[in-house]
C-alpha positions as CSV (number, residue, x, y, z in Angstrom):
1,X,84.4,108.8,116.4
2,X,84.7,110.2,112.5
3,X,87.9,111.8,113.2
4,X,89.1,108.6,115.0
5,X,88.5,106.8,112.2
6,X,90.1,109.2,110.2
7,X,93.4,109.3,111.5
8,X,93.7,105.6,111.5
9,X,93.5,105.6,108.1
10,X,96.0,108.3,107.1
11,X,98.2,106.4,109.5
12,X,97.6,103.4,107.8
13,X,97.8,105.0,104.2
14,X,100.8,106.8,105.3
15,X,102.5,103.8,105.8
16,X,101.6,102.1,103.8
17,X,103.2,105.1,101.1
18,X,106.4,105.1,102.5
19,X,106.0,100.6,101.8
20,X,105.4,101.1,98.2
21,X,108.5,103.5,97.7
22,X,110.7,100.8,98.5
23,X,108.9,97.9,96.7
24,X,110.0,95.0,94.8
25,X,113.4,96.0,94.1
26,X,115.5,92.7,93.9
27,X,118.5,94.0,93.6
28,X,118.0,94.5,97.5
29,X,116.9,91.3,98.4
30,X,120.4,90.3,100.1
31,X,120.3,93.1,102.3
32,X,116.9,91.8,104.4
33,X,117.0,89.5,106.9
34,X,113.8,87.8,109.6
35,X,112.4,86.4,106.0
36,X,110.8,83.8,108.6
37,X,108.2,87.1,109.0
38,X,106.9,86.2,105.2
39,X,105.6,83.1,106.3
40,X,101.7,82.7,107.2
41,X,102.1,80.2,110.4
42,X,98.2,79.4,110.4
43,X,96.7,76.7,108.9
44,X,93.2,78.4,108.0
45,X,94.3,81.2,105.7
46,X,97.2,79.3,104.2
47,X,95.1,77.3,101.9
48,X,94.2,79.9,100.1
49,X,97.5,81.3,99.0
50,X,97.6,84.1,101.8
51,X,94.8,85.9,99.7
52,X,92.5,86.5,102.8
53,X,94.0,89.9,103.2
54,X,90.0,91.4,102.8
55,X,88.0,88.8,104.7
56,X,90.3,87.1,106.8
57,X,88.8,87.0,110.7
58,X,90.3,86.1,114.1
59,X,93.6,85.1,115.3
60,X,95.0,84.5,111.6
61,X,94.5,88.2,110.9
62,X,97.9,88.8,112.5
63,X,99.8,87.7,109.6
64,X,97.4,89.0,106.9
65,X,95.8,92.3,108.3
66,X,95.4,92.7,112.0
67,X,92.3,94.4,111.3
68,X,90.5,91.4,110.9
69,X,91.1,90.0,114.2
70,X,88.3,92.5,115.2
71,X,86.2,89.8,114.1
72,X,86.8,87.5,117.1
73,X,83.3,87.3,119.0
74,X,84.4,86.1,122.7
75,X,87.3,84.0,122.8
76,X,89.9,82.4,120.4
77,X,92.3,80.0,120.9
78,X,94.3,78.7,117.9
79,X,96.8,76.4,117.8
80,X,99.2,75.6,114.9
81,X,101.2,73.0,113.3
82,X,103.3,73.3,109.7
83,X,105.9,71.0,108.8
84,X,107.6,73.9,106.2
85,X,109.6,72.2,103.2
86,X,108.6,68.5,103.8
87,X,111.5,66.2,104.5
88,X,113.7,69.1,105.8
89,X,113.3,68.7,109.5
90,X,111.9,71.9,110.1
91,X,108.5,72.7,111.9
92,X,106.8,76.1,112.5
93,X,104.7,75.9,115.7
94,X,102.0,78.9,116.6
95,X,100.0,79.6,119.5
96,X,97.4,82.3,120.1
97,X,94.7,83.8,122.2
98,X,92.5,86.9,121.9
99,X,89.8,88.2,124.2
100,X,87.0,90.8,123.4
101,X,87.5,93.6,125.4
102,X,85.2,96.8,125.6
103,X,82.3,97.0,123.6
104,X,84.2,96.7,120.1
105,X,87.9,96.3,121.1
106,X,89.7,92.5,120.7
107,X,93.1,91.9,122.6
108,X,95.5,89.4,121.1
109,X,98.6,87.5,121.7
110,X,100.9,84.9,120.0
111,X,103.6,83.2,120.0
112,X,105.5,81.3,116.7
113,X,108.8,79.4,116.8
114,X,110.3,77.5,114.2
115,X,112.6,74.8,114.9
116,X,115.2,73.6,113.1
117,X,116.2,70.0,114.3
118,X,119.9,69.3,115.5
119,X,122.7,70.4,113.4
120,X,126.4,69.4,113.6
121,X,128.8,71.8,115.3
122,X,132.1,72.6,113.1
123,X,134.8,74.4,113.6
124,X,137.6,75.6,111.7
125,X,140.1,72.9,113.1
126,X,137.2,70.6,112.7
127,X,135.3,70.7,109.8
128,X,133.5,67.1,109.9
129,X,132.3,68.0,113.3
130,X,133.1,66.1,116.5
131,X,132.3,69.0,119.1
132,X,128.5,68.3,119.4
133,X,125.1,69.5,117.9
134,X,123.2,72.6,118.5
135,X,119.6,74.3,117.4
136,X,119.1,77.0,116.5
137,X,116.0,79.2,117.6
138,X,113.7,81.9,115.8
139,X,110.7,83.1,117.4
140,X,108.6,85.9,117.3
141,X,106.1,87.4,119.7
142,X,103.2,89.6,118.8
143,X,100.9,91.8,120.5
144,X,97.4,93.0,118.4
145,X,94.7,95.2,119.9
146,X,92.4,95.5,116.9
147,X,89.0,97.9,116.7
148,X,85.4,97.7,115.2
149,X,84.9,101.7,114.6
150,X,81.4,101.0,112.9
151,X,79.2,98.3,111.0
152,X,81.8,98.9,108.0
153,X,85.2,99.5,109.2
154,X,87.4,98.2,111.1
155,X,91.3,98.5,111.8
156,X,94.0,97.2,113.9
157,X,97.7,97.1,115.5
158,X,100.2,94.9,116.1
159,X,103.5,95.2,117.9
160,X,106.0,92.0,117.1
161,X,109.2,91.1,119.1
162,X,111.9,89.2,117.0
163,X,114.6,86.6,118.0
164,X,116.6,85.2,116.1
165,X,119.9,82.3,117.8
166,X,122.0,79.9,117.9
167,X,124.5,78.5,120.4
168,X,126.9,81.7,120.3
169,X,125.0,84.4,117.8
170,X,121.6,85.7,118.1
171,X,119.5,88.7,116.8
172,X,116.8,90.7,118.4
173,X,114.4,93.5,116.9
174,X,111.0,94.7,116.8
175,X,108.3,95.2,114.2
176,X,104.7,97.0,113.8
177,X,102.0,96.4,111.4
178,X,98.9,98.5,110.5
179,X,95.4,97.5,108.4
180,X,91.9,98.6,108.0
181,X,89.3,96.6,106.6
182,X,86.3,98.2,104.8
183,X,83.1,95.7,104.3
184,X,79.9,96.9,102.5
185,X,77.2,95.1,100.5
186,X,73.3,94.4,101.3
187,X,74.7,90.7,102.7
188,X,78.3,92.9,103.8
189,X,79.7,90.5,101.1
190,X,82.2,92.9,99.4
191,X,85.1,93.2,101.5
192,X,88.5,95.3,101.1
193,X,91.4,95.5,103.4
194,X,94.9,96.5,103.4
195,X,98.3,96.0,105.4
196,X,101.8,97.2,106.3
197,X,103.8,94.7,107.8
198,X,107.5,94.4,109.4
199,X,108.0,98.0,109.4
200,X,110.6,98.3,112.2
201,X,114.1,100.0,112.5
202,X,117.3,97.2,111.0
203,X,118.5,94.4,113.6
204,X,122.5,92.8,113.6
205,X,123.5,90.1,115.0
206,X,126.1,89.7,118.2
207,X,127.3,87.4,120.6
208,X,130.7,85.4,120.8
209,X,130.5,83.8,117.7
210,X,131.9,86.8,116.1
211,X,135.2,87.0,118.0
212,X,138.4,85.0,116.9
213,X,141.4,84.7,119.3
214,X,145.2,84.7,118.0
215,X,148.7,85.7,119.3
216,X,150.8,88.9,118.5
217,X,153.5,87.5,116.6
218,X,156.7,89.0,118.2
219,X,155.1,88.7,121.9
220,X,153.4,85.4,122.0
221,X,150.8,87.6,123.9
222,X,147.1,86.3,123.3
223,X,144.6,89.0,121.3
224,X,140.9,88.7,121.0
225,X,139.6,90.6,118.0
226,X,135.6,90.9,117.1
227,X,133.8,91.5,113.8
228,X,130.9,93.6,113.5
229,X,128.1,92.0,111.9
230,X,126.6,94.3,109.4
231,X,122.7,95.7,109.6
232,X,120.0,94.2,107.7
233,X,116.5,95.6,107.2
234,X,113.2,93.8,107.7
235,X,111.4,92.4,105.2
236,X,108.7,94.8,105.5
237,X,105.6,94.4,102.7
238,X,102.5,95.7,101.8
239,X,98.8,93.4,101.6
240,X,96.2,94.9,99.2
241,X,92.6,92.5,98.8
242,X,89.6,92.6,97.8
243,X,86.8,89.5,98.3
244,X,83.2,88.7,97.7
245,X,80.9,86.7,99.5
246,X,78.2,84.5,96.8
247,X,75.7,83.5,99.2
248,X,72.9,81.4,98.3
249,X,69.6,79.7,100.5
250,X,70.1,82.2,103.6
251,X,68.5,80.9,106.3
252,X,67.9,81.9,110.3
253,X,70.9,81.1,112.7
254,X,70.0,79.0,115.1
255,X,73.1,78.2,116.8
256,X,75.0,81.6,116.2
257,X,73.3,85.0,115.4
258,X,72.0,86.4,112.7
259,X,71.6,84.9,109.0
260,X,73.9,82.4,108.0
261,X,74.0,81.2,104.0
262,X,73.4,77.0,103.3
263,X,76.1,77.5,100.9
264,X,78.3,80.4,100.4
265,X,81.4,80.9,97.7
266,X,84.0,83.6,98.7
267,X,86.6,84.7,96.1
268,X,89.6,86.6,96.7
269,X,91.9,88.3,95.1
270,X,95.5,89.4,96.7
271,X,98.4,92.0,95.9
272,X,101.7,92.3,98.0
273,X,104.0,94.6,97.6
274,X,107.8,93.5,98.7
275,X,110.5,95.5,99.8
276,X,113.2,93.4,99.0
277,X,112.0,90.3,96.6
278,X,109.7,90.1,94.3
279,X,105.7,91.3,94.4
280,X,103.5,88.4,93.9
281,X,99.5,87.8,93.4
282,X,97.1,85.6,95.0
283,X,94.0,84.6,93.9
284,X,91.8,82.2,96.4
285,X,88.3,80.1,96.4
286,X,86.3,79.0,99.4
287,X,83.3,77.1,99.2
288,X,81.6,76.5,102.7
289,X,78.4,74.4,103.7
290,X,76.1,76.0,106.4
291,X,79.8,77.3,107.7
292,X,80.3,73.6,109.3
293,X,82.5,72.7,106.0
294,X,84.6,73.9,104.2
295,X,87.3,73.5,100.9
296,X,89.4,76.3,99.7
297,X,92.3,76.3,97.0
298,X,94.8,79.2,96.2
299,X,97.3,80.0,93.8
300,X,100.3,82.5,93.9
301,X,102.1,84.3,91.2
302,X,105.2,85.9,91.5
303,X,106.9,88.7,89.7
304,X,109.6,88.8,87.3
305,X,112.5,87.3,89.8
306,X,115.4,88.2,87.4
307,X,117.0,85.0,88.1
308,X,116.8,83.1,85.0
309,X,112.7,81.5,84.4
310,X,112.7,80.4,88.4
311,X,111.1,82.3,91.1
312,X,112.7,83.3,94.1
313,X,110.4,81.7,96.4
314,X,109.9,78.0,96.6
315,X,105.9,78.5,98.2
316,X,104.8,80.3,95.1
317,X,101.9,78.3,93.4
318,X,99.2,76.4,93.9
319,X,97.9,75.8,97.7
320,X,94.9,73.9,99.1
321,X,93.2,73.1,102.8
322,X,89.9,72.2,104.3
323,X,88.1,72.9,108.0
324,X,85.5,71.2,109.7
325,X,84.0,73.8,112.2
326,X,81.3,72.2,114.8
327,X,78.9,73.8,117.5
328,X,80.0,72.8,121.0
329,X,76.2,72.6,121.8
330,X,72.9,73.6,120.3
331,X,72.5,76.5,122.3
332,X,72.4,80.2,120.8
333,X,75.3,82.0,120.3
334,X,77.9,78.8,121.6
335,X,81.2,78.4,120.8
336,X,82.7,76.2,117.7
337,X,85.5,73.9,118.2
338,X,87.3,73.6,114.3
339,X,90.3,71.6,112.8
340,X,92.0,72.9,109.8
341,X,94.2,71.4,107.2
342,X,96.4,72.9,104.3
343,X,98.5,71.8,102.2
344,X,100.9,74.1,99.5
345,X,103.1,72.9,96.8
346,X,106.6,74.0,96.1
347,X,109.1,73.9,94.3
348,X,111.8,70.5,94.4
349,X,111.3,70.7,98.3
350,X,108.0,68.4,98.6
351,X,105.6,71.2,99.6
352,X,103.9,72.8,103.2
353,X,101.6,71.1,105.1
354,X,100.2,72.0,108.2
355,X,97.3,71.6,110.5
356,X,95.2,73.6,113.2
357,X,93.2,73.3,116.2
358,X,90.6,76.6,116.6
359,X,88.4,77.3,119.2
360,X,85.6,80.0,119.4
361,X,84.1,80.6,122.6
């Protein structure tokens, strides 16, 4: 088992390695493309400025650090709502389910697509329109086995299929991600995790959109001619947290297992490492109440942009949500039914909000 664990890890810091070499260079951030792979879709972990990299559990884990959707018990199902850049007719809709398999293994799928509302079709000949509308469609489907290799660590896998259309173009690729968690403490409050994400070979687009028809001047003969669409990487990143769990009044769990804390305070703390735009930091509070309630804030800081004093991403800054989680039934060790709400400012564009709709069985 030691020298399973092992190799994860050099795999994992491996990776992660080859990430930081081509980090925050944004000189390069034109040449990346799937930038809809930055965005968290879940409502939980989104309040807290994506700084969950350390503790983060369950479903959400896929777009922190899969290693923490080890953490799911039984049975997750999570559904997810954002309305992204409020006012701007575009939604971001997530589904998921994992199972626990084996005596320490989770199984996970889900599904995100973002829709982008009905958009005028122009041409050339007809710039104002007149020939329609059309939508286009991005989606992205993941597959996650994650691991509990002992009491302390855990680690994870996730392999993501990419789409990206509309009515004559579209774009398909593939993506993997890596992380390990590491928890210690007398209370296992102290947490540290770390991620690679979109690491996956460049994706182009094709489809009829690119071809243009004309006549050979001297023969009046028709002549189809088609432009290659040129490569563009992934916007592949690297997650680096740290957490720690303030617990206070621990008490017997009588609906659960184990002890469970009247009150607990998490703080986190969050680097990522960009490829192509900027490195930013996240710092996060949670305050929960017998884990039934619960606030949490973030706040993001990005990097020098290089583009005057604005950032390059609208979502930096502060972000905010709330969950109400609630016992199905008094017996031991039943399942929770939770709804979650965040909400993240931005810049000009009259911020992120979203809700969720968890359930633990």
């Amino acid at each position: 088992m030691k020298g399973v664990i092992y190799k994860f890890q050099l795999l994992v810091l491996s990776l992660a390695t080859s990430g930081m070499i081509l980090a925050g260079n944004n000189e390069r951030a034109g040449q990346a493309g799937a930038s809809e792979l930055l965005i968290n879709p879940w409502s939980r972990s989104s309040g807290m400025g994506n700084s969950g990299t350390a503790f983060v559990r369950g479903l959400e884990a896929l777009n922190l650090n899969v290693a923490g959707l080890s953490g799911v018990r039984k049975l997750e199902i999570n559904y997810s709502h954002r309305n992204w850049l409020n006012h701007a007719d575009v939604d971001i809709n997530s589904f998921g389910l994992a199972s626990h398999v084996g005596e320490s293994g989770v199984f996970a799928l889900s599904f995100t697509a973002m829709s982008f509302g009905d958009i005028v079709r122009t041409t050339v000949a007809e710039p104002e329109g007149g020939q329609g509308t059309y939508s286009p469609l991005y989606f992205n489907l993941a597959i996650a086995y994650a691991k509990q290799f002992s009491d302390r660590i855990s680690g994870g896998l996730t392999f993501r299929v990419i789409h990206e259309e509309i009515s004559n173009v579209q774009a398909n690729g593939m993506a993997l991600d890596a992380g390990v968690n590491y928890t210690t403490g007398i209370n296992d409050e102290i947490k540290f995790g770390i991620a690679l994400m979109n690491v996956g070979p460049a994706m182009t687009y094709r489809g009829s959109g690119l071809t243009t028809t004309g006549e050979i001047p001297e023969s009046g003969s028709p002549i189809t001619q088609e432009q290659r669409s040129q490569r563009f990487e992934l916007p592949s990143l690297l997650n680096i947290g740290l957490s720690y769990d303030y617990l206070i009044n621990k008490v017997e769990d009588s609906t659960n297992r184990g002890l469970r804390a009247i009150h607990r305070i998490t703080g986190a703390f969050n680097f990522r490492s960009n490829s192509f735009v900027p490195d930013w930091y996240g710092f996060g509070a949670e305050y929960a109440y017998k884990e039934m309630f619960m606030a949490r804030f973030g706040y993001v800081i990005e990097g020098e942009s290089g583009i005057s004093d604005l950032g390059s991403n609208a979502a930096s800054g502060l972000s905010a949500g709330a969950s109400v989680e609630y016992p199905m039934s008094k017996k031991k060790n039943s399942g929770t039914i939770a709804i979650d709400f965040s909400w993240q400012d931005t810049d000009n564009f009259g911020g992120i909000s979203s809700i969720g709709l968890r359930l633990n069985l």
